[in-house]
Each structure stands twice: as structure tokens, then as C-alpha cells.
C-alpha positions in Angstrom: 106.6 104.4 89.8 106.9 107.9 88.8 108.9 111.0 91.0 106.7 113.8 92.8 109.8 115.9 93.7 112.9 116.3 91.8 116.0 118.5 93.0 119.9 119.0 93.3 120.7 119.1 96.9 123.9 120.6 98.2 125.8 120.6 94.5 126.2 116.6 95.3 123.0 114.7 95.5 120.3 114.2 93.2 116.9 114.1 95.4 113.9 112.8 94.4 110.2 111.9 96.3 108.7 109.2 94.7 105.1 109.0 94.4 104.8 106.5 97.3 106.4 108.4 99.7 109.4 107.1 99.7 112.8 108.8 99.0 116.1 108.3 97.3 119.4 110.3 97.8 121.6 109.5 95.1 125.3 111.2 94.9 125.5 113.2 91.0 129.2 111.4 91.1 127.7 107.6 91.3 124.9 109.0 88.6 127.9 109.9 86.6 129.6 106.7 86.9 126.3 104.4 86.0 125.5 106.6 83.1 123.6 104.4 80.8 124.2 105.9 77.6 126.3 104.2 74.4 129.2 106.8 74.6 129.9 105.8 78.8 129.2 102.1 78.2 131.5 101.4 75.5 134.1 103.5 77.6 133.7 101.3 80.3 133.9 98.0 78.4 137.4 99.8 77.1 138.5 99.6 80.6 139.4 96.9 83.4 137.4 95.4 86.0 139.5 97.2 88.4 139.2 100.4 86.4 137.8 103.3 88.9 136.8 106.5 87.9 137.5 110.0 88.5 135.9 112.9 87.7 136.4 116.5 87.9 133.8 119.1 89.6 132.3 119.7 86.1 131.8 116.2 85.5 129.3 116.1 88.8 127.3 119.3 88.7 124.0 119.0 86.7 123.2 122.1 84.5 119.7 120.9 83.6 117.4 118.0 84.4 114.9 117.1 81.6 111.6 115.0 82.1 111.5 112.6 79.2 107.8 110.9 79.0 106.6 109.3 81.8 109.5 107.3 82.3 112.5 108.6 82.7 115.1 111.7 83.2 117.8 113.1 81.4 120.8 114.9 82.8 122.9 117.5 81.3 125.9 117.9 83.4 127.8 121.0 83.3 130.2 119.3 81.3 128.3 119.4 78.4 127.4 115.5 78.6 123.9 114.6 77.9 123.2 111.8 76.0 122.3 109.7 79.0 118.6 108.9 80.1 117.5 107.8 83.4 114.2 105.5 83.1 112.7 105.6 86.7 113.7 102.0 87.0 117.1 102.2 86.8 117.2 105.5 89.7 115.6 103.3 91.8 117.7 100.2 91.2 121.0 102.8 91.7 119.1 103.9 95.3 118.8 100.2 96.0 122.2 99.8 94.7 123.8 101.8 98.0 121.6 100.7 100.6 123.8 98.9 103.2 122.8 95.0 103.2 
């Protein structure tokens, strides 16, 4: 499943129309914290399970959003991080991820 629509909305939540129809809403800061590159990942197996993250306003504004293929999206945040790539998949599974049960 590929995106139609991609945008920032309101500096804090990454928008995107799928192209069934459906929608997903995903805060930038839980995009930030589920970054799936190396660098983030080893960080996080540094820390404990009760480890909870912070971040500043710089380290949940996007500066640029990068179609890579057909299967995925990169984000540079403002930050200067950008090593992490979003496969369609996983954006979904993170919408799924916040739905209440």
C-alpha cells in the first residue's frame, strides 16, 4: 500500500492518505521515538526498559520528507537526523500502533 497524500500538519503530525482511502495521523514525536535506523536502535538497546524519551522542539520538526522507491519515506528532521527510512509497512503498523483497542 502506497500513500496518495503526504503532509506536516500543525508542526506535530505527520499526515498521510493512503491509497485506499484510509488515513493515518501519526505525532512527528512518536515517529522520532520509533526511528528505525542503526544509530536510534543501538541507542535504545543502551537504555532500560523503563527508559522514556525526551526530545527537544528540533528533534520533532521535519525539515524535509524524501520518497525513497516505492516503498518507503525518509525524514530529515530539523535536527540534522536523517538516516532513518520509513517502509510504508512500518507507518502503517505505527498508525495501528495508537489506535485505542
Amino acid at each position: 500500500m502506497k500513500p496518495k497524500q503526504i503532509k506536516v500538519q500543525n508542526s506535530s503530525i505527520l499526515f498521510i492518505r493512503w491509497e485506499d482511502g484510509n488515513e493515518s495521523n501519526i505525532p512527528l514525536a512518536k515517529l522520532r521515538d520509533l526511528c528505525p535506523c542503526a544509530i536510534c536502535l543501538t541507542e535504545k538497546l543502551k537504555e532500560s526498559e523503563s527508559y522514556i524519551p525526551f526530545y527537544s522542539d528540533t528533534q520533532t520538526k521535519i525539515e524535509d520528507l524524501t520518497i525513497v522507491g516505492n516503498y518507503a519515506l525518509q525524514i530529515k528532521w530539523v535536527d540534522g537526523h536523517n538516516t532513518g527510512i520509513y517502509e510504508y509497512a512500518y507507518l502503517k503498523k505505527i498508525e495501528e500502533m495508537q489506535r485505542p483497542n
